[in-house]
C-alpha positions as CSV (number, residue, x, y, z in Angstrom):
1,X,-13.2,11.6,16.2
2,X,-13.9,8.0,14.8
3,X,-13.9,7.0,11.2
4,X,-17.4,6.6,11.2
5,X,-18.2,10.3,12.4
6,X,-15.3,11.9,10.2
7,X,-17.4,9.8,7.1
8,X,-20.8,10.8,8.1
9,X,-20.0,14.1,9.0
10,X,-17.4,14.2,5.3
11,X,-21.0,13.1,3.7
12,X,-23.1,15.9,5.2
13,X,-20.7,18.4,3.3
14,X,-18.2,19.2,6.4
15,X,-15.1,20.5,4.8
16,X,-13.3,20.6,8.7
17,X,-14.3,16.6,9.2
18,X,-12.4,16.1,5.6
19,X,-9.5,17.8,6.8
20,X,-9.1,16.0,9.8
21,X,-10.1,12.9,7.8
22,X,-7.0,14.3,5.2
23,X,-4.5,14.6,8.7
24,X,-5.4,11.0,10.1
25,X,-4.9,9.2,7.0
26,X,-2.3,11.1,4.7
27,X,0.5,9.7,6.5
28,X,-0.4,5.9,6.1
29,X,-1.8,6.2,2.6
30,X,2.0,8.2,2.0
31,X,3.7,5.2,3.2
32,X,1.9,2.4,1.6
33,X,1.7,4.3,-1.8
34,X,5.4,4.7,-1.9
35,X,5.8,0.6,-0.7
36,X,3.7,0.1,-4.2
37,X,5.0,2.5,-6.5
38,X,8.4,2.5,-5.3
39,X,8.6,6.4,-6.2
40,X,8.1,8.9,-3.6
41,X,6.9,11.8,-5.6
42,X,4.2,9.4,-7.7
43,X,3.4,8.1,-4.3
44,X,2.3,11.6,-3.5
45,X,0.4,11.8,-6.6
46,X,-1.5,9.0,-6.1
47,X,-2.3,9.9,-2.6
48,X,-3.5,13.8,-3.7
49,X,-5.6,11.4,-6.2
50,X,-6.9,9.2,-3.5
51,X,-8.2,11.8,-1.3
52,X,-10.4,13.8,-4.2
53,X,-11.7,10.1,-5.5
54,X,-12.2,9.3,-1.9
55,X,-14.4,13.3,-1.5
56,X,-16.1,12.8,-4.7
57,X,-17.5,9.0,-4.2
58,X,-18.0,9.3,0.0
59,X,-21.7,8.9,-1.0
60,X,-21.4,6.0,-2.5
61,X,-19.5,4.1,0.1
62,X,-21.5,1.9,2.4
63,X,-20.8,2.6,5.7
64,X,-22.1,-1.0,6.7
65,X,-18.4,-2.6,5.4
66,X,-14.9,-1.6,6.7
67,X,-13.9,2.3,5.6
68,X,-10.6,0.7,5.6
69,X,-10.7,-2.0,2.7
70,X,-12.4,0.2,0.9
71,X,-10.2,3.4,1.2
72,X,-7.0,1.5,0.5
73,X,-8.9,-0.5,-2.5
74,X,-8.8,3.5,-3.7
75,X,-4.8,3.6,-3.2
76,X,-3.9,0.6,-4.7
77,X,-5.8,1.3,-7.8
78,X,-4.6,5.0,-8.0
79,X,-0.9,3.5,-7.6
80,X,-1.6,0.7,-10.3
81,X,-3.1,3.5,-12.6
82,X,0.0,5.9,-12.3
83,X,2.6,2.8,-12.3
84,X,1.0,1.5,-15.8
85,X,1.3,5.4,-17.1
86,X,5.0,5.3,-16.2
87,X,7.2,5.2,-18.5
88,X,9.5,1.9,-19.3
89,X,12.5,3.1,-18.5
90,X,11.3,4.4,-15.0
91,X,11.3,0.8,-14.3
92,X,15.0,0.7,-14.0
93,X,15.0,3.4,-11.5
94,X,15.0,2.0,-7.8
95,X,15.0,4.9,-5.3
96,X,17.1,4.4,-1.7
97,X,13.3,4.4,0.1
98,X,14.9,2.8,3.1
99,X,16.5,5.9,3.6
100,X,13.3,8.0,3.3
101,X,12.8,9.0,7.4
102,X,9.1,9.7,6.8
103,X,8.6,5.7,5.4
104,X,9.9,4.1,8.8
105,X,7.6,2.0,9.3
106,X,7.7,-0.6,12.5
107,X,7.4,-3.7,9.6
108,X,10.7,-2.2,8.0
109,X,13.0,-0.7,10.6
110,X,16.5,-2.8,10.7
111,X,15.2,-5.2,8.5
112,X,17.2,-3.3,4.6
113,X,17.6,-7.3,3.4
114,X,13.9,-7.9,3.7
115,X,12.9,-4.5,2.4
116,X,15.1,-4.5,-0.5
117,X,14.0,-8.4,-1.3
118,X,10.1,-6.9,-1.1
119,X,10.8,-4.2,-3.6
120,X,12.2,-7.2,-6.3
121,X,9.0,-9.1,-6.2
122,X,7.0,-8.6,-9.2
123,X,3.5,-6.5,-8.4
124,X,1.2,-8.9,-8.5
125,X,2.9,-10.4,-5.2
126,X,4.7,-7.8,-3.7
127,X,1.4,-5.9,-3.5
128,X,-0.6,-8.4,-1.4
129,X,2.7,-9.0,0.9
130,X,2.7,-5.0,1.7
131,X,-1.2,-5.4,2.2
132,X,-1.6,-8.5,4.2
133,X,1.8,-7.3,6.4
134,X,2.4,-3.9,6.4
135,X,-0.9,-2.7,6.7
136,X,-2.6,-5.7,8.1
137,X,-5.3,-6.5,5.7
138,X,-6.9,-10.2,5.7
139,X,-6.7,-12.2,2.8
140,X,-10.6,-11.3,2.2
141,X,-10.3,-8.3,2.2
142,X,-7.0,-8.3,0.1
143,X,-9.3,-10.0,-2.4
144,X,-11.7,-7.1,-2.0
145,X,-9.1,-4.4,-2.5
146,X,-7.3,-6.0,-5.4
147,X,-10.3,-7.1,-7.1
148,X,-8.6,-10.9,-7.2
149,X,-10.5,-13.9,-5.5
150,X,-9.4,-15.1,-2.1
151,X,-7.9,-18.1,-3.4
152,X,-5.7,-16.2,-5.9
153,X,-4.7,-13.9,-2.9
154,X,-4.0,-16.8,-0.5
155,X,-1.9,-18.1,-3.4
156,X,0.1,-15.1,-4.5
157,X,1.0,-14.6,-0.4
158,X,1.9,-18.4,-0.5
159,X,4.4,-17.8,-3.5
160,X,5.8,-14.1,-2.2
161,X,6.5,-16.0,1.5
162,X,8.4,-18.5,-0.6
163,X,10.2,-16.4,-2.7
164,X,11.2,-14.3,0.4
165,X,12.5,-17.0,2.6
166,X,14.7,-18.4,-0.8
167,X,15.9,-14.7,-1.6
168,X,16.6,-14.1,2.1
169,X,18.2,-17.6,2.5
170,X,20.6,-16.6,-0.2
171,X,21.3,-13.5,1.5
172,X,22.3,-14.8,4.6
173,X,24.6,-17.7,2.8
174,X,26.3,-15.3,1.4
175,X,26.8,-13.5,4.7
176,X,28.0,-16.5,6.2
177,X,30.7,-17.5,3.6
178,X,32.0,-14.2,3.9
């Protein structure tokens, strides 16, 4: 069944179309939840949030624009929600999400430096990054999710990349001289 059928049918009060809507999308929302919050269990929070917003409001979405965009524009505010609830010393606390068999995700596999150099960016660009590469958003609709304008997306991606390549550059000089 298509988006567009599990969404109409979702609207018309069909408890089975939400289910299977639940199945198809749990999985991905799991993942990129946990890239955000860096916390697997408030990753399942936010998810378990995501899914009764997403029930409650399917009335209001307009199925004329992307279901995507605006499902994950859901996520990423549930995740921001809970992460600004968290307590400060939580911050401190990295979890080995590398590790985590259920987050292998194509973008990550055999790539532990990159990862790890993703999870040290600050939000506001790490965010984006795991948007616009991960899940394969365009910069627009970035914009969209995040509420930012383009050019503040295009920019934040612009300064992430950087930061990446000069973290990873690092990396692999210290490889080399060792």
């Amino acid at each position: 069944m298509e988006t567009k059928d599990w969404i109409h049918n979702i609207q018309q009060g069909d408890k089975e179309a939400f289910r299977a809507f639940y199945e198809a999308y749990a999985d991905y929302a799991i993942r990129t939840a946990s890239a955000i919050t860096r916390n697997r269990e408030m990753a399942k929070d936010a998810v378990q949030e995501t899914f009764i917003r997403v029930y409650r409001q399917i009335g209001s979405y307009n199925s004329e624009l992307p279901f995507e965009p605006w499902f994950y524009r859901i996520l990423t505010n549930e995740c921001l929600r809970l992460l600004k609830k968290e307590s400060p010393l939580s911050k401190y606390e990295h979890p080995d999400l590398e590790n985590e068999p259920s987050l292998a995700v194509e973008s990550f596999d055999h790539l532990s430096d990159l990862y790890d150099t993703i999870q040290t960016l600050d939000d506001g660009h790490r965010i984006p990054l795991i948007l616009k590469y991960v899940k394969g958003f365009t910069e627009k609709e970035i914009a969209d999710i995040l509420g930012l304008n383009h050019n503040t997306v295009k920019s934040r991606l612009f300064k992430a990349r950087k930061r990446l390549k000069e973290q990873l550059d690092l990396i692999d000089k210290e490889e080399r001289s060792q």
